[in-house]
ROROBA-548412 format. One record per residue: x, y, z of N, C-alpha, C in turn; residue in three letters. Coordinates in nm, 3 decimals, decimal comma, padded with zeros to 5 digits. Each point is the difference from the previous one (the first is absolute). Layout:
<rs>
<r <X; Y; Z>; <X; Y; Z>; <X; Y; Z>; "ALA">,
...
</rs>
This chain:
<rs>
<r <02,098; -00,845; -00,459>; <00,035; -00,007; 00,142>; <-00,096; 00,084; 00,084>; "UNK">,
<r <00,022; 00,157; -00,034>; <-00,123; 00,080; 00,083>; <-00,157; -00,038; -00,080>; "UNK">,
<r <-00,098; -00,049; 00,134>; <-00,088; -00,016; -00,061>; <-00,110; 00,131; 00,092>; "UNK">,
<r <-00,090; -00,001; -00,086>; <-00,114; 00,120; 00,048>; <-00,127; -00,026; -00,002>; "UNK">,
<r <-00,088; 00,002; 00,104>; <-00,124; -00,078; -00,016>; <-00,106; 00,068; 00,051>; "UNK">,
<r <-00,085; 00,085; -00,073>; <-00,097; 00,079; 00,065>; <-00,146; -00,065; 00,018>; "UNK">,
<r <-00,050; 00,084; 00,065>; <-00,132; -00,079; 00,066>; <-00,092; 00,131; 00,057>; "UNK">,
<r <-00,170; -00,062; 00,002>; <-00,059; 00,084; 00,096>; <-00,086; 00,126; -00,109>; "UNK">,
<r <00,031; -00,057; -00,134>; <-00,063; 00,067; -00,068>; <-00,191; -00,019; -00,045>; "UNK">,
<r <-00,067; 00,048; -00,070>; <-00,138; -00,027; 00,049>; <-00,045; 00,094; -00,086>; "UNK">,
<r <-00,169; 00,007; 00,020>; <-00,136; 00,078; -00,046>; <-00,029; 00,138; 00,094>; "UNK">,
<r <-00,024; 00,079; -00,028>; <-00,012; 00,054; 00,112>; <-00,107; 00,104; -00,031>; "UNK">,
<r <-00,101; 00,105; 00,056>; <-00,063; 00,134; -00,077>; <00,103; 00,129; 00,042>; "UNK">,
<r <-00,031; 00,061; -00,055>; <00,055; 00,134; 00,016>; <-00,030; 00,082; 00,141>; "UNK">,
<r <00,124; 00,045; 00,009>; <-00,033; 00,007; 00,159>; <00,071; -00,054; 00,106>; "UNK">,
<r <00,022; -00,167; -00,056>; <00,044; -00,105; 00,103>; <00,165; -00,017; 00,037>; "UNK">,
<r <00,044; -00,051; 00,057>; <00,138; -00,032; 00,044>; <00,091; -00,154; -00,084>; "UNK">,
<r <00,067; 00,009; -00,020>; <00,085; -00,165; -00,016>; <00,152; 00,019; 00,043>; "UNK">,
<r <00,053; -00,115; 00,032>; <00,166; 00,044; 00,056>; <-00,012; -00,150; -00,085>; "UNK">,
<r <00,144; 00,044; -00,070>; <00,066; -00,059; -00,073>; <00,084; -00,070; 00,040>; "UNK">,
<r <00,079; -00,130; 00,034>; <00,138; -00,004; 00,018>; <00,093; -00,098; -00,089>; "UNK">,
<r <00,151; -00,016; 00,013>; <00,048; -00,034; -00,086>; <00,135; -00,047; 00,087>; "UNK">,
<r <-00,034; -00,166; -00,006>; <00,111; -00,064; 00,084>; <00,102; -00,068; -00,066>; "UNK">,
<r <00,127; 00,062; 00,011>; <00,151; 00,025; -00,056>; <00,092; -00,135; 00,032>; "UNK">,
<r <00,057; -00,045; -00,026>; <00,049; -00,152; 00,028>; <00,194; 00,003; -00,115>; "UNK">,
<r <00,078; -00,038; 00,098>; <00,141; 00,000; -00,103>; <00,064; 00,097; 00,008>; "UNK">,
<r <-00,037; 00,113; 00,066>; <00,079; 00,119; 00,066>; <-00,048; 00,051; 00,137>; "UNK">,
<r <00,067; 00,114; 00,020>; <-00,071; 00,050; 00,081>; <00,001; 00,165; -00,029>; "UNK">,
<r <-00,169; 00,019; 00,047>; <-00,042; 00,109; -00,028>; <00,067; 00,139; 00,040>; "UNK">,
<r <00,066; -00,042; 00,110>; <00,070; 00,139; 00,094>; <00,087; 00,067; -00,171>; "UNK">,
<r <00,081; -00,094; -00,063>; <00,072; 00,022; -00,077>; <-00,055; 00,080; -00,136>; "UNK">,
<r <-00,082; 00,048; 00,001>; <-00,132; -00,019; -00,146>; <-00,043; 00,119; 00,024>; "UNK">,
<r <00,010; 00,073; -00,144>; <-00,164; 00,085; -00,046>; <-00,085; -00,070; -00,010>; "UNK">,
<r <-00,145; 00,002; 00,012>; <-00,136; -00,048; -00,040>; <-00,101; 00,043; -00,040>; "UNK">,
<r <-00,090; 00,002; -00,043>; <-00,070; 00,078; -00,044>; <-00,123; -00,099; -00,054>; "UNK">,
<r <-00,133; 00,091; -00,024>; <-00,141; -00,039; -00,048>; <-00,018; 00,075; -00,180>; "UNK">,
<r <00,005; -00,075; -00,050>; <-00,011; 00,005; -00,192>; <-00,217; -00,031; -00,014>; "UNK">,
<r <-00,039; 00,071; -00,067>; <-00,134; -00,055; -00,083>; <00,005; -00,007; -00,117>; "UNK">,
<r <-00,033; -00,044; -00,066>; <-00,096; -00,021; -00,145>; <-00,144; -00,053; -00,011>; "UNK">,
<r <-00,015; 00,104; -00,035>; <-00,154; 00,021; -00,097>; <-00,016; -00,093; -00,116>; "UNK">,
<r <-00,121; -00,076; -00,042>; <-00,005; -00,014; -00,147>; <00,026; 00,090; -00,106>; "UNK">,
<r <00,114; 00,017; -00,109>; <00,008; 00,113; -00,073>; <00,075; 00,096; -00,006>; "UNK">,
<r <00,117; 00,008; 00,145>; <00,020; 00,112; 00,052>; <00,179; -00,051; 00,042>; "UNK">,
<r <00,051; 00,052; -00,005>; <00,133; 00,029; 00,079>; <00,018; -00,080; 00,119>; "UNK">,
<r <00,113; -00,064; 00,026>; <00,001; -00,026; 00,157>; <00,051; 00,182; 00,096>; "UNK">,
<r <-00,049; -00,025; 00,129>; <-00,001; 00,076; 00,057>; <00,076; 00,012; 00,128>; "UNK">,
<r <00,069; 00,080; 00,038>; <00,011; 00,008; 00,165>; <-00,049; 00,043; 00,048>; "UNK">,
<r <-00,035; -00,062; 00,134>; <-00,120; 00,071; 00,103>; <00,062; 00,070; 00,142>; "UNK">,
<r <00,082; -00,090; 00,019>; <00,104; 00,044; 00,159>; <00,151; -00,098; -00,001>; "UNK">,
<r <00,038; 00,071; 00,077>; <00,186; -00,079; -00,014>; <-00,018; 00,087; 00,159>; "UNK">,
<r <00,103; -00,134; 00,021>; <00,077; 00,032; 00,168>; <00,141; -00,051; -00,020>; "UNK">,
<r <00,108; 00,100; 00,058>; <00,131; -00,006; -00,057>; <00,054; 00,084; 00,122>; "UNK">,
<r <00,169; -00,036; -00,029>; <00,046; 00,044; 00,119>; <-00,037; -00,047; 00,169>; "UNK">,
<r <00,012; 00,136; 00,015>; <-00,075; 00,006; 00,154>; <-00,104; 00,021; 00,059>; "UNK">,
<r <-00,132; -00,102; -00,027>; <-00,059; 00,011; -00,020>; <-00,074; 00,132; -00,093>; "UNK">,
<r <00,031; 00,001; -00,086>; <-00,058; 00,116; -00,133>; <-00,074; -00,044; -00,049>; "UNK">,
<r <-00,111; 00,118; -00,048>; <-00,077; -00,100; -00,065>; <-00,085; 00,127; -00,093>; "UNK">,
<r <-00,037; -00,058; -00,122>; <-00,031; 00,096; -00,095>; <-00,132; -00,026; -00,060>; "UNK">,
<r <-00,059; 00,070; -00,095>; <-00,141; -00,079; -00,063>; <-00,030; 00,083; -00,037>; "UNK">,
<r <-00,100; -00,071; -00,127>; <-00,072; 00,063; -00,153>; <-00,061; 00,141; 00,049>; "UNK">,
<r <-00,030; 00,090; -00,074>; <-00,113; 00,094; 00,094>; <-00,093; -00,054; -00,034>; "UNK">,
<r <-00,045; -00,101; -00,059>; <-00,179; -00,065; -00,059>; <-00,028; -00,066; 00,177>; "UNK">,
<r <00,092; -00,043; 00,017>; <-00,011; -00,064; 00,156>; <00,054; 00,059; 00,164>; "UNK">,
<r <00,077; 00,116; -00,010>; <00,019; 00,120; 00,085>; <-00,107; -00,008; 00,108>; "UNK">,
<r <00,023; -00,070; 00,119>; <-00,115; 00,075; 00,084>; <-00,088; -00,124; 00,053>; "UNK">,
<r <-00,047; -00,100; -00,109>; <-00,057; -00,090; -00,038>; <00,059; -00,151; 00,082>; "UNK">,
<r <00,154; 00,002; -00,070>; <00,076; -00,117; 00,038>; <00,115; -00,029; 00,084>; "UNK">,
<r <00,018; -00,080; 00,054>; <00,135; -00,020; 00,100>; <00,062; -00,137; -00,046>; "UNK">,
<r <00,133; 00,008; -00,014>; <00,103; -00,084; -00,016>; <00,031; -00,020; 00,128>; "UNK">,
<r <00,066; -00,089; 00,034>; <00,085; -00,083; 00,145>; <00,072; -00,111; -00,023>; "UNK">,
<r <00,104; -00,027; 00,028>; <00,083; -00,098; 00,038>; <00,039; -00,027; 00,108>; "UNK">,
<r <-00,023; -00,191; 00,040>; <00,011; -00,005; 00,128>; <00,122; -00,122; -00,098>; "UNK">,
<r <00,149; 00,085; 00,072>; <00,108; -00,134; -00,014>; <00,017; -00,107; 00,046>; "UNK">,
<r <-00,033; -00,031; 00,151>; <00,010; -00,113; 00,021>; <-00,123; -00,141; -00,054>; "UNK">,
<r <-00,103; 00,069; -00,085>; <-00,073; -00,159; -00,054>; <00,058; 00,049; -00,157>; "UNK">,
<r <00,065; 00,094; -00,050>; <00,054; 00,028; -00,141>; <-00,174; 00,008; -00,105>; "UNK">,
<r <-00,043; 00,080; 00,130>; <-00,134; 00,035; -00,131>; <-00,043; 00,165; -00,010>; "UNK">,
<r <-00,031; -00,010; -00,074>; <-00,062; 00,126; -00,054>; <-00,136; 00,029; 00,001>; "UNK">,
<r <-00,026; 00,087; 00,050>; <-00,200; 00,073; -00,003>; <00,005; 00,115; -00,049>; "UNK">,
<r <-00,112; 00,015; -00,106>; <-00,104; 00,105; -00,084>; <-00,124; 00,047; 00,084>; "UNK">,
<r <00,000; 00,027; 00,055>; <-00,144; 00,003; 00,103>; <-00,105; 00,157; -00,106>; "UNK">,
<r <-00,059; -00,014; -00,040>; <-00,117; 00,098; -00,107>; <-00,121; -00,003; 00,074>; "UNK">,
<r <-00,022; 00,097; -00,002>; <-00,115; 00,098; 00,062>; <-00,091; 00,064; -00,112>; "UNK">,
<r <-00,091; 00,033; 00,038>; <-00,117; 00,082; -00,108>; <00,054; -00,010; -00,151>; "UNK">,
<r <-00,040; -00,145; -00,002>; <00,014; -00,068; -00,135>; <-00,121; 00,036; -00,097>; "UNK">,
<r <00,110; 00,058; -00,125>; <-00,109; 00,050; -00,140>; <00,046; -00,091; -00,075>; "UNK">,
<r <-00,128; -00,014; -00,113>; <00,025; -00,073; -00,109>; <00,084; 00,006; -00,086>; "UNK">,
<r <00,045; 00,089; -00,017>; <00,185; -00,007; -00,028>; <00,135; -00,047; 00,058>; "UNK">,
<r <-00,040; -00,030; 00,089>; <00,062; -00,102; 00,061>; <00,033; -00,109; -00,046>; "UNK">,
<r <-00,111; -00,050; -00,082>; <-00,033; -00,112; -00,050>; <00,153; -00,087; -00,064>; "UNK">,
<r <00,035; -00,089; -00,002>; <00,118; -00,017; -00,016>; <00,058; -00,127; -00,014>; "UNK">,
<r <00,107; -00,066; -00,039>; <00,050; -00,096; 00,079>; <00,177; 00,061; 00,100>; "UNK">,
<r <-00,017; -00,042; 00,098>; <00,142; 00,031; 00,074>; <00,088; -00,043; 00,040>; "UNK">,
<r <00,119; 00,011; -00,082>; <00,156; -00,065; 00,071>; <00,085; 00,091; 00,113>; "UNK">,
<r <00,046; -00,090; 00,013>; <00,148; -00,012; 00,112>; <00,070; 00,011; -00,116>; "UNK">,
<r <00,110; 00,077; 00,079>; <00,132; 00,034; -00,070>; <00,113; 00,040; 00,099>; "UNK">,
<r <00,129; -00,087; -00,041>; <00,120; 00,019; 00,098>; <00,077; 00,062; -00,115>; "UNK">,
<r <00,146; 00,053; 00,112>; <00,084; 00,016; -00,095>; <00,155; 00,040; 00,125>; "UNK">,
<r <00,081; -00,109; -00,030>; <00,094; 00,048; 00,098>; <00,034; 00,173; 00,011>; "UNK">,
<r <-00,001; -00,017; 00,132>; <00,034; 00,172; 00,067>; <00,135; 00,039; -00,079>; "UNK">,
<r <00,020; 00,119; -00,043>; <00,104; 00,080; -00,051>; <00,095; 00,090; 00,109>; "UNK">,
<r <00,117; 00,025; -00,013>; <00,054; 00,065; 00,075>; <-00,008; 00,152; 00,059>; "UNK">,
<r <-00,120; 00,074; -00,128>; <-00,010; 00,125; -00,021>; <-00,169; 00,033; -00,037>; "UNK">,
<r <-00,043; 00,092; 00,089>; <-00,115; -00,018; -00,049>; <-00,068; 00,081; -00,150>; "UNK">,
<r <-00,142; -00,053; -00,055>; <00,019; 00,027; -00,134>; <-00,124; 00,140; 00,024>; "UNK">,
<r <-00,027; 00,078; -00,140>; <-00,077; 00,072; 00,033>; <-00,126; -00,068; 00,031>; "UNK">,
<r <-00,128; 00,054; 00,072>; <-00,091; -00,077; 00,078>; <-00,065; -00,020; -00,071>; "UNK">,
<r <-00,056; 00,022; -00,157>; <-00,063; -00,058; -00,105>; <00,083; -00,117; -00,049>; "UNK">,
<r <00,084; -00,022; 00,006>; <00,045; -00,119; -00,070>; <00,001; -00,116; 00,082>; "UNK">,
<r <-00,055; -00,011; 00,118>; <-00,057; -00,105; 00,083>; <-00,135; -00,042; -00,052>; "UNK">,
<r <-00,066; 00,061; -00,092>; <-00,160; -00,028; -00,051>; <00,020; -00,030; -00,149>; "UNK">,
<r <00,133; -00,047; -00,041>; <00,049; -00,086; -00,151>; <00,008; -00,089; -00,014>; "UNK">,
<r <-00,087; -00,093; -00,052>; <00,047; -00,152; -00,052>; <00,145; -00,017; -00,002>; "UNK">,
<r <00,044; 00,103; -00,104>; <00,139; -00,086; -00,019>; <00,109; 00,001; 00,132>; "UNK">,
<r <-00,044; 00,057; 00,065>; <00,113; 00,026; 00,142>; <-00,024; -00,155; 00,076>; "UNK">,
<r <-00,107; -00,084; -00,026>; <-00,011; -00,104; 00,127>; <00,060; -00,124; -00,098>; "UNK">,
<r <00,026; -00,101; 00,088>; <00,092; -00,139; -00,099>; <-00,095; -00,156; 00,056>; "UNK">,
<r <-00,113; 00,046; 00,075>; <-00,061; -00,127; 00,090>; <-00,111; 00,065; 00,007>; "UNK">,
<r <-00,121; -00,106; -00,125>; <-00,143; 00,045; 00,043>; <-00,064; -00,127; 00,036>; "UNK">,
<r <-00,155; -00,021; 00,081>; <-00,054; -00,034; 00,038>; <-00,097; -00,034; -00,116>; "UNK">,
<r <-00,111; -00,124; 00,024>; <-00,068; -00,005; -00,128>; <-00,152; 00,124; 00,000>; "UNK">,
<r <00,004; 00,027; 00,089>; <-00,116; 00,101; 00,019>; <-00,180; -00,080; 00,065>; "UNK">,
<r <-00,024; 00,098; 00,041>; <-00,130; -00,003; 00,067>; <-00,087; 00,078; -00,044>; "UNK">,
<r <-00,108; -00,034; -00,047>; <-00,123; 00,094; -00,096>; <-00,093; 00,077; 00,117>; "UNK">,
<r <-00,008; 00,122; -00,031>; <-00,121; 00,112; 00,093>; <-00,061; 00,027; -00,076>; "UNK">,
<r <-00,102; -00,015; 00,059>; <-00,143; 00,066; -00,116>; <-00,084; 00,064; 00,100>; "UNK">,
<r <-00,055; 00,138; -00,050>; <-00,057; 00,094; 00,104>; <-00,108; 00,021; -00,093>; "UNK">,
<r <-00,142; -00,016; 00,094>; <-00,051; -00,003; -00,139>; <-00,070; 00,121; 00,090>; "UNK">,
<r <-00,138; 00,104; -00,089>; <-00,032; 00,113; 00,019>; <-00,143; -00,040; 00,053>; "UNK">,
</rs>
C-alpha cells in the first residue's frame, strides 16, 4: 500500500551538493517518522537523518553539519539535501517510513533499520575524489 520512491540521485566530485527526494504515496506523511538509510558495498545499512515528531530531526555525526532533512506534507515528500560531499558518501540511498508512535523514542533509535516498516528502492551517490 505505502509506496516510496526516491530520486535525484547522481555522480558528483567531492565538494559538490545533491538533494535527494523521496515521494510517499498510500499515506500521509504528516502521520510518519521518515528518515534517509545508506549502504555501502560491504557494509551495514546506515542512518543518515530522521525527521519525527515536530518537526525533529536527528543525524549520523559522519553527516552533522553536512546534511539537511525536510519534509514538505502537503506533496508527501521527503528531501536529503548534502553538501560538501566526500567519497564516503559513496552509497546507495533509501527512504524509510514508519508510522508515528505515541511516545517519543530515544533519538538514536530513529537512525535503525529495524524501527522503519516502508522502504524505498534507493538511489545510488557516488562522490568521486
Amino acid at each position: 500500500q505505502v509506496q516510496l520512491v526516491e530520486s535525484g540521485g547522481g555522480s558528483v566530485q567531492a565538494g559538490g551538493s545533491l538533494r535527494l527526494s523521496c515521494a510517499a504515496s498510500g499515506y500521509s506523511s504528516s502521520g510518519y517518522n521518515m528518515a534517509w538509510f545508506r549502504q555501502a558495498p560491504g557494509k551495514e545499512r546506515e542512518g543518515v537523518a530522521a525527521i519525527y515528531g515536530v518537526g525533529r530531526t536527528t543525524y549520523a555525526d559522519s553527516v552533522q553539519g553536512r546534511f539537511a532533512i525536510s519534509l514538505e506534507n502537503a506533496k508527501n515528500t521527503l528531501y536529503l539535501q548534502m553538501n560538501s560531499l566526500k567519497p564516503e558518501d559513496t552509497a546507495m540511498y533509501y527512504c524509510a517510513a514508519r508510522p508515528g508512535g505515541s511516545w517519543y523514542l530515544p533519538r538514536p533509535r530513529y537512525l535503525e533499520v529495524g524501527l522503519y516498516n516502508y522502504w524505498g528502492q534507493g538511489t545510488q551517490v557516488t562522490v568521486s575524489s
